[in-house]
C-alpha positions as CSV (number, residue, x, y, z in Angstrom):
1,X,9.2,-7.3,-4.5
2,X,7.7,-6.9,-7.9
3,X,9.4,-6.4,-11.6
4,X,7.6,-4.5,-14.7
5,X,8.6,-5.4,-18.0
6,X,11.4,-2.6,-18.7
7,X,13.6,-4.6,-15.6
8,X,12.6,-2.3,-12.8
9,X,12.3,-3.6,-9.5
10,X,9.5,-2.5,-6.7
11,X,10.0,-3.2,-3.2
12,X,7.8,-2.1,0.0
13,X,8.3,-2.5,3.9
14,X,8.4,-0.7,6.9
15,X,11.3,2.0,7.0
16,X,12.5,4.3,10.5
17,X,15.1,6.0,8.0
18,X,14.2,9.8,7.9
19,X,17.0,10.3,5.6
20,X,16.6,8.0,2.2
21,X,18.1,10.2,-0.5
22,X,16.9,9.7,-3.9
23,X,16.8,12.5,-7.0
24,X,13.5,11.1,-8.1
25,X,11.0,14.2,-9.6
26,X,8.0,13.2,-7.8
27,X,7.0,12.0,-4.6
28,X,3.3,10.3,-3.3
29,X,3.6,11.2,0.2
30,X,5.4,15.0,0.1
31,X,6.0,15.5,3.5
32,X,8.0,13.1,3.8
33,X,8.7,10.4,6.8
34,X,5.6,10.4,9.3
35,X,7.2,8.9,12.3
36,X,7.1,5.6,14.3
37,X,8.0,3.2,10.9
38,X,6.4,3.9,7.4
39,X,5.3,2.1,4.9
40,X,7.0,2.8,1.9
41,X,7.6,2.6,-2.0
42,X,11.2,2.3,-3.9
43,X,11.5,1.8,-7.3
44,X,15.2,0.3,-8.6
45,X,15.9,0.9,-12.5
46,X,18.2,-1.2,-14.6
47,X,21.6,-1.2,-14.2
48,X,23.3,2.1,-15.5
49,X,26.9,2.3,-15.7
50,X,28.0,-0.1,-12.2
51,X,25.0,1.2,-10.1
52,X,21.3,0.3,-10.1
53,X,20.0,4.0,-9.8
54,X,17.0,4.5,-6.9
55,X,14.5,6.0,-10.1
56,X,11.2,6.5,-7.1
57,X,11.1,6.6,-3.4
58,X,7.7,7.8,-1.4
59,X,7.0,7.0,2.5
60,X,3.3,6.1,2.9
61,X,2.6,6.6,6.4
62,X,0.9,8.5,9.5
63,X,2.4,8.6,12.9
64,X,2.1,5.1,13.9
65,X,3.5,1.9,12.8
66,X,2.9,1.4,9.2
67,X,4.1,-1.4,6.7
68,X,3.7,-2.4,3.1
69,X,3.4,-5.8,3.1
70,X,3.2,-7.2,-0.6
71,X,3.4,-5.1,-3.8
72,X,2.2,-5.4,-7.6
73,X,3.1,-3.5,-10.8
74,X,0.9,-3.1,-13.9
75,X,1.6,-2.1,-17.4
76,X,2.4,1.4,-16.9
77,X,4.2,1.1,-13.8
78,X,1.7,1.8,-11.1
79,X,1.6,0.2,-8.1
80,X,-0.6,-2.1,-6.2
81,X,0.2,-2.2,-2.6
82,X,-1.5,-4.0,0.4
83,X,-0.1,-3.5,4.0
84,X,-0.8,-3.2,8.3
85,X,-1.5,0.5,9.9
86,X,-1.8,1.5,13.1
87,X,-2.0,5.3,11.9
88,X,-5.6,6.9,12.7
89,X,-3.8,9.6,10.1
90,X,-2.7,7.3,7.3
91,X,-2.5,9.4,4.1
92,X,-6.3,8.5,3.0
93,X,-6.9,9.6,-0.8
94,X,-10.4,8.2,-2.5
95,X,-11.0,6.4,0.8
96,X,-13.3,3.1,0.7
97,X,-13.4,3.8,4.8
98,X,-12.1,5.5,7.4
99,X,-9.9,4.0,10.2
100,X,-12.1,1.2,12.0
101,X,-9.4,1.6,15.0
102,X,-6.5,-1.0,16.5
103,X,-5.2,-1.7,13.1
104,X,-6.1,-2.0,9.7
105,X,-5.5,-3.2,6.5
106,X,-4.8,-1.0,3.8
107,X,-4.5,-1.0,0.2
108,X,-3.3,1.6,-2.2
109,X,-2.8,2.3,-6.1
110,X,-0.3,4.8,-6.6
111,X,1.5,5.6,-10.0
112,X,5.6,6.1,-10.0
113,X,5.6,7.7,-13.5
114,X,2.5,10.5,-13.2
115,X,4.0,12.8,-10.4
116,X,0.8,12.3,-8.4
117,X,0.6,13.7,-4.4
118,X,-1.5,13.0,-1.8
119,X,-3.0,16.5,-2.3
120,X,-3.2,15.8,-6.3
121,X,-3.2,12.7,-6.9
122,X,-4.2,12.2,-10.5
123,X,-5.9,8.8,-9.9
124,X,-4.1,7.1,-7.5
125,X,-6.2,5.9,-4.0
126,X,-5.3,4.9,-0.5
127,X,-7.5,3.3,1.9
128,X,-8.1,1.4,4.9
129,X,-9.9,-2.1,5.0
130,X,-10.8,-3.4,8.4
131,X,-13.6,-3.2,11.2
132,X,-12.7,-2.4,14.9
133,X,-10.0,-5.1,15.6
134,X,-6.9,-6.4,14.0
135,X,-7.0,-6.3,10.5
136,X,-3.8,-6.9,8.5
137,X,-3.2,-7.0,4.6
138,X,-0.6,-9.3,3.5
139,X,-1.0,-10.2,0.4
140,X,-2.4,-8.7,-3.5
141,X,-2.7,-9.7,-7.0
142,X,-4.1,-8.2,-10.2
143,X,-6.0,-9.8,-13.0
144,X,-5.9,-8.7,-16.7
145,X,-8.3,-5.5,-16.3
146,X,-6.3,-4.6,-12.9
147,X,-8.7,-5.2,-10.9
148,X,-7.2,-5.3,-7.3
149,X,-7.1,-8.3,-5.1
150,X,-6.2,-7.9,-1.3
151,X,-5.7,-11.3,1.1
152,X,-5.5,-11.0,4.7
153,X,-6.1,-11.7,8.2
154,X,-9.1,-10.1,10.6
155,X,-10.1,-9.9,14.0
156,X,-13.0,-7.6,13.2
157,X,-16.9,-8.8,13.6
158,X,-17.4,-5.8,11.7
159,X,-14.9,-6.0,8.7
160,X,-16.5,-5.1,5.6
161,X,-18.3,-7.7,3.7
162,X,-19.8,-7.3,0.2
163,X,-21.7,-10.6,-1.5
164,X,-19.5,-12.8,1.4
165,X,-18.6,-16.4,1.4
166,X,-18.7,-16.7,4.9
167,X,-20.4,-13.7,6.6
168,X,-19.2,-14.2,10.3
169,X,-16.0,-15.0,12.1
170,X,-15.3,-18.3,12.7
171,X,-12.6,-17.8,15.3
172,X,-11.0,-14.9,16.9
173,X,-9.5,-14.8,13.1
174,X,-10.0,-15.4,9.7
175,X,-8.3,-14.9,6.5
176,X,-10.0,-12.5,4.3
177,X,-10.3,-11.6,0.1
178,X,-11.3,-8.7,-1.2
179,X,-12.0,-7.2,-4.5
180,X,-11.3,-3.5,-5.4
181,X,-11.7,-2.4,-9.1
């Protein structure tokens, strides 16, 4: 879970729940649950008279087994999320990469305040981050300019390296940092 500074609360996970119900005005992912678990993105405000009103709700998913794994707010309530897909069809918007294949990573930036879709979505991205093996995000951070963090474990010989540390597995897996800005 994360908290912003006006009290709201973000939470992500894997849902099978085809039904949540929440009056929120704007959605990411607009058609809804994908199928086989979805990652996913709820947003609780304050409380408000003896409830703690549901204020955003998107799945973020394709038709395999997807889950957000660790979540981040900024300063005008955008998200940072890093999580495990085994969707070939995950909801891919300003993609770094495609699908490597047996399970990625993925990290997304998607704002619960600018009514932003999948097919519009006014500077939000969502992409994979892996090679052709395991990959799995499980953790992210920001620093003060929001630049994107994403920790994680890898199977892949081929995961993506930019200026690496270590440039090779060491083991049939390795953690792994990333930088996205």
């Amino acid at each position: 879970i994360a908290v912003d500074t006006s009290s709201n609360t973000y939470i992500t996970g894997s849902t099978s729940s085809i039904d949540w119900s929440c009056a929120c005005t704007a959605v990411f992912q607009t058609t809804g649950y994908a199928g086989d678990g979805d990652a996913y993105i709820a947003k609780v405000g304050g409380l408000s008279g003896s409830i703690y009103p549901l204020i955003y709700f998107t799945y973020l998913g394709g038709s395999n087994v997807d889950v957000g794994n660790a979540i981040q707010v900024d300063s005008v309530q955008t998200v940072h999320l890093a999580g495990t897909t085994f969707s070939s069809d995950f909801p891919e918007v300003d993609p770094y990469q495609g699908y490597g294949g047996a399970g990625d990573a993925f990290v997304a930036l998607i704002s619960t305040t600018s009514g932003g879709t999948v097919t519009n979505p006014l500077g939000d991205y969502v992409t994979y981050l892996g090679g052709n093996q395991t990959d799995e995000g499980t953790g992210i951070a920001l620093d003060s300019f929001n630049t994107t963090y994403v920790a994680g474990i890898t199977q892949s010989p081929n995961f993506p390296l930019s200026s690496p540390y270590q440039s090779a597995l060491q083991g049939s897996s390795d953690a792994f940092v990333s930088e996205l800005g």
